[in-house]
C-alpha positions in Angstrom: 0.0 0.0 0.0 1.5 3.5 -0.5 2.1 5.3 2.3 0.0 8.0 2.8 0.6 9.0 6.0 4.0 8.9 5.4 3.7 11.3 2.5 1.3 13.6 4.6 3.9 13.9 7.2 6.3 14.7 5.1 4.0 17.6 3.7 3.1 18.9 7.0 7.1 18.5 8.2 8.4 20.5 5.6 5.6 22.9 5.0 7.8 26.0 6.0 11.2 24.9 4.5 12.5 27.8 2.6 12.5 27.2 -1.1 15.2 25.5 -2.4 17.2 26.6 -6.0 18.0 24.1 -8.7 21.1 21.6 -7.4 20.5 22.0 -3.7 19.1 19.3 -1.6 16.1 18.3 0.0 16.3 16.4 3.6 14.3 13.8 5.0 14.0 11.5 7.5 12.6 8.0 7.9 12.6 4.8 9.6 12.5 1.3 7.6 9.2 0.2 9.0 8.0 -3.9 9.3 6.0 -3.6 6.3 9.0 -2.2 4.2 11.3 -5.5 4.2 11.2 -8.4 1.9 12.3 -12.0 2.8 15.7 -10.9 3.9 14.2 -9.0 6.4 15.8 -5.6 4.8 14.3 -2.8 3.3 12.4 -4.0 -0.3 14.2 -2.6 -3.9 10.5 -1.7 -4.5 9.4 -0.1 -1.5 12.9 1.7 -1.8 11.2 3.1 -4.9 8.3 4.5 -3.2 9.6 5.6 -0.4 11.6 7.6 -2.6 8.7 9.8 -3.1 8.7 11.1 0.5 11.5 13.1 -0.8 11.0 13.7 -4.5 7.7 15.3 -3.8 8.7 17.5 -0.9 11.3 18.9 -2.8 8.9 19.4 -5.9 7.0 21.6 -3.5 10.1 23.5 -2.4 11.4 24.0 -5.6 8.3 25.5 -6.8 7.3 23.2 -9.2 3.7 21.5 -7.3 2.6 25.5 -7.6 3.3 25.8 -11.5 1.8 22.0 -11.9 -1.0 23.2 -10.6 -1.4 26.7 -12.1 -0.9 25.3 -15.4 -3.1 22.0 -14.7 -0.4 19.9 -15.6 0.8 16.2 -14.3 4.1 14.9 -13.4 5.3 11.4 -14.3 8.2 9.2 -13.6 9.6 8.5 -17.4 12.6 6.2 -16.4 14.8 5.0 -13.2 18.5 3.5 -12.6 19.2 2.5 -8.7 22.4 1.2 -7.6 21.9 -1.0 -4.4 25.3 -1.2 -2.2 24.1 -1.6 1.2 21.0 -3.0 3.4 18.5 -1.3 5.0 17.4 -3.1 8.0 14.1 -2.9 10.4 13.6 -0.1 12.3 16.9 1.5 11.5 16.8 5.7 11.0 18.0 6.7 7.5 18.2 9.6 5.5 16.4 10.2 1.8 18.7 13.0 0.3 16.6 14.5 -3.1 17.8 17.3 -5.4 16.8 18.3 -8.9 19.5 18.3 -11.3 18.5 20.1 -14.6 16.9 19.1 -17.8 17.1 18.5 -21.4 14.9 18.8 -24.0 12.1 16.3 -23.1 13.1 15.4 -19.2 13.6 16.9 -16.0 16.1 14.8 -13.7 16.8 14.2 -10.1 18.8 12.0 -8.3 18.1 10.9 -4.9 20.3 8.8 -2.2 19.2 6.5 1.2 21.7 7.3 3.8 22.1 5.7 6.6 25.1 5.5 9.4 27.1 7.9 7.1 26.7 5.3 4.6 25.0 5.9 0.9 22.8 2.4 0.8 21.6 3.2 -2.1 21.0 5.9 -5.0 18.5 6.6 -7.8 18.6 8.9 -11.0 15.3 9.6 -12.2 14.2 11.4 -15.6 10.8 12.7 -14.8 8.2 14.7 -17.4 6.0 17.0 -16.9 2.7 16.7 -19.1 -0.1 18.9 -20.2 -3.2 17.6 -22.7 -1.1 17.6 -25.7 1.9 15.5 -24.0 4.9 16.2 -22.3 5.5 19.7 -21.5 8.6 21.3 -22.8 10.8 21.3 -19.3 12.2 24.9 -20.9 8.3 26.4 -20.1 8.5 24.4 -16.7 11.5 26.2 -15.8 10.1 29.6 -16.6 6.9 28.5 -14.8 9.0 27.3 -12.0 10.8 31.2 -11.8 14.0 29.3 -12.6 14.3 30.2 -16.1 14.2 28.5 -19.2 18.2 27.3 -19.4 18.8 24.1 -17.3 22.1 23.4 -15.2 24.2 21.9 -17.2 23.9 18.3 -16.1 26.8 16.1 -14.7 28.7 13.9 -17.5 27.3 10.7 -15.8 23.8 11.9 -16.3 24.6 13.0 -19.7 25.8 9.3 -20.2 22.9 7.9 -19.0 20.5 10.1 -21.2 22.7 8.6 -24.3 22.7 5.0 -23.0 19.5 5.5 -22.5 18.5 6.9 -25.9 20.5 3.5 -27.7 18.0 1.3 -25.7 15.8 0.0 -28.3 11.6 0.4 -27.3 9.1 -1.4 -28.0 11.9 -3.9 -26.3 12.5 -7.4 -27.9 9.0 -9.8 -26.5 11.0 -12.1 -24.7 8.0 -14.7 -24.4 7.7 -15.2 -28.2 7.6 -18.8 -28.9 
C-alpha cells in the first residue's frame, strides 16, 4: 500500500522549508518500517522506490514546481529510473532520503536521490521525470520559466549526460521475450 501518511507527514514536516534553488538538496528523515522488508528481512528494492517519493515530492513543492503544476493543470510522471543498491536497509533502523533536482534537457527533467544511513550511501537513484499537459509532455524549458528558474537548465553532470545517451540507444518497444 502506498504510504500516505507517510507522505502527509512529510508535507506537513516541511511545510515551512524555505524554497530550495535548482542543485540543492532536499532532507528527509525516515525509519524502515516492518512492512517495508522483503524476505531478507531488509528494506524491499520496490518499496525503496516508493519511499523515494517522500523526498522527490517534498522537494517538488520547495522547488516550486507543485505550484506551476498546478497553475498550469499539468501532471508529473516518472519517465525512467536507474538505482544502484550497495548496502541494506534493516528494520527499524533511522536513515536519510537526500533528493535534489539536477536540470533538464529537452524532453526530461532529472533528479537524483540517495538512502543514507550511518554515514553510509545504501543506495541511489537517477530519475528522468516529465512533466505533461493535454497535448503531451511539457517542454521542461516552459517548466523552468513557470517554475521562476528560467528557461536554461544546469548543465547536467557527464554521468547523467551518459545515462541520457545509453538510454536513448536502448531500443523500445523492447525485444518480447516470451515469443515462442
Amino acid at each position: 500500500m502506498y504510504p500516505f501518511f507517510r507522505m502527509a507527514k512529510e508535507l506537513i514536516v516541511h511545510r515551512n522549508a524555505p524554497p530550495l534553488k535548482m542543485g540543492e538538496v532536499h532532507v528527509s528523515n525516515h525509519i524502515c518500517w516492518p512492512w517495508d522488508l522483503d524476505f531478507w528481512f531488509e528494506l524491499n528494492n520496490g518499496r525503496t522506490l516508493t519511499l523515494y517519493d517522500l523526498g522527490r515530492i517534498p522537494l517538488a513543492n520547495r522547488l516550486g514546481l507543485i505550484r506551476a503544476i498546478r497553475k498550469n493543470g499539468w501532471g508529473l510522471t516518472v519517465a525512467g529510473t536507474s538505482v544502484r543498491y550497495r548496502r541494506r536497509v534493516r528494520m527499524f533502523q533511522r536513515f536519510q532520503i537526500h533528493s535534489r533536482a539536477l536540470g533538464w534537457d529537452k524532453r526530461f527533467l532529472y533528479l537524483e536521490q540517495s538512502i543514507w544511513t550511518r554515514g553510509h550511501c545504501a543506495n541511489q537513484a537517477l530519475y528522468r521525470t516529465a512533466v505533461t499537459g493535454p497535448d503531451g509532455i511539457v517542454d521542461p524549458a516552459k517548466v523552468g520559466v513557470a517554475m521562476g528558474v528560467g528557461e536554461t537548465s544546469p548543465e547536467l553532470p557527464e554521468w547523467v549526460q551518459n545515462w541520457i545517451k545509453a538510454e536513448d540507444s536502448r531500443p523500445w518497444p523492447p525485444e518480447n521475450l516470451a515469443k515462442t
